[in-house]
GUMAR-635461 format. One record per residue (C-alpha): y, z negated, x. Coordinates in steps of 0.02 Angstrom, whole numbers, padded with zeros to 5 digits, always signed. Layout:
BEGIN
YZX
...
//
This chain:
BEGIN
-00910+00675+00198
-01025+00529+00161
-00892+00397+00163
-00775+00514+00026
-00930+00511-00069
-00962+00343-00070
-00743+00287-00096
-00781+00399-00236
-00942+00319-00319
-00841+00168-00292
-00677+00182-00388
-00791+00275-00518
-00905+00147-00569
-00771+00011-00547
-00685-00059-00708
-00525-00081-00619
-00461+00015-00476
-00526-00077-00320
-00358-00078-00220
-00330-00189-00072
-00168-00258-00126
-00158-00386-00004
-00144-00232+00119
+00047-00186+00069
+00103-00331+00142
+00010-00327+00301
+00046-00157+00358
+00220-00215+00323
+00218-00340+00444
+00125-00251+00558
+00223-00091+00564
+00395-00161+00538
+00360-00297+00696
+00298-00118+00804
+00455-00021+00721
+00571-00192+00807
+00471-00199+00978
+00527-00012+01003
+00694-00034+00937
+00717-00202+01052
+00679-00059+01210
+00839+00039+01148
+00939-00142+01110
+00900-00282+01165
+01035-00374+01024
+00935-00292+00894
+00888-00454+00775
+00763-00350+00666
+00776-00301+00476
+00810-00457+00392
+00779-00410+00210
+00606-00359+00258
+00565-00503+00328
+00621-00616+00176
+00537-00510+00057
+00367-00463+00133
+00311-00669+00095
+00337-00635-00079
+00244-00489-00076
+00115-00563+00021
+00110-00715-00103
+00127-00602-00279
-00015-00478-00190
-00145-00635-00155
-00096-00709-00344
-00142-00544-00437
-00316-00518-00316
-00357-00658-00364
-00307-00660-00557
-00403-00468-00547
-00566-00543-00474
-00569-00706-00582
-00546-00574-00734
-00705-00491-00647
-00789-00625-00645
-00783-00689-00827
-00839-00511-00880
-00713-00512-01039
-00636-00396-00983
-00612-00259-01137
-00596-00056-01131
-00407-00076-01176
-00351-00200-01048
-00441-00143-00883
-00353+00045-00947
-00191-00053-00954
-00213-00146-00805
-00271+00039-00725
-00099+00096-00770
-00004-00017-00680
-00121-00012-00525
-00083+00188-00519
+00120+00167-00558
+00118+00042-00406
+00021+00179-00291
+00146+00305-00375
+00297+00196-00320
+00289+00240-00141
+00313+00439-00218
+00477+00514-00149
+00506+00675-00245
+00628+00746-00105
+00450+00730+00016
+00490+00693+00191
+00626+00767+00303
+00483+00866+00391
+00407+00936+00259
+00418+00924+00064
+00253+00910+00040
+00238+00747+00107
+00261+00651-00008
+00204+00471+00008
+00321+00339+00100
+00195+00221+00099
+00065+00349+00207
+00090+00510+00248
+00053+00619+00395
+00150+00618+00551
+00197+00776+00644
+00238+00683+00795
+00093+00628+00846
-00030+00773+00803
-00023+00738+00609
-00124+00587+00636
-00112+00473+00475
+00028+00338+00479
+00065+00198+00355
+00259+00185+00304
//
């Protein structure tokens, strides 16, 4: 309860939404290299998914540009009522991105690709 509270206090007094967006791209890598590991145990020829793996660099690199573009904009404190609102708007579409309307295959109410719950392995809380 006391760590909701204080995520909450935190995007609430915050002029723009304090996402990690550096994160994406890591649990990318991270769970695409575990997704080919267990794949690899099934076949061994398996090379990996090659569009991933070209695009998650740019999406590391655009991620590390805009955090820091987002705290140097912090940091000069000019940042006015309209823009951080505007800038708020985008940060939500990109959370909103990851939004399948269908919901996933083992329930529709699940509807996040980028985390969601996972049924098997005791609904514990996995990332793509």
């Amino acid at each position: 309860g006391q760590w909701a509270g204080l995520m909450a206090l935190r995007m609430a007094n915050a002029d723009l939404i304090p996402y990690a967006l550096t994160q994406y791209a890591t649990d990318l890598k991270g769970h695409f290299a575990r997704a080919v590991e267990k794949i690899k145990a099934y076949d061994g020829d398996f090379k990996g998914f090659e569009q991933v793996n070209q695009v998650v660099p740019e999406l590391e690199q655009s991620a590390l540009e805009l955090s820091r573009e987002i705290e140097a904009l912090l940091m000069k404190e000019e940042l006015s009522k309209a823009r951080a609102q505007r800038i708020n708007r985008e940060l939500i579409a990109l959370e909103k991105s990851f939004i399948d309307d269908k919901g996933m295959y083992f329930g529709s109410w699940y509807k996040s690709l980028y985390a969601s719950t996972d049924p098997f392995s005791g609904y514990a809380s996995w990332i793509l």
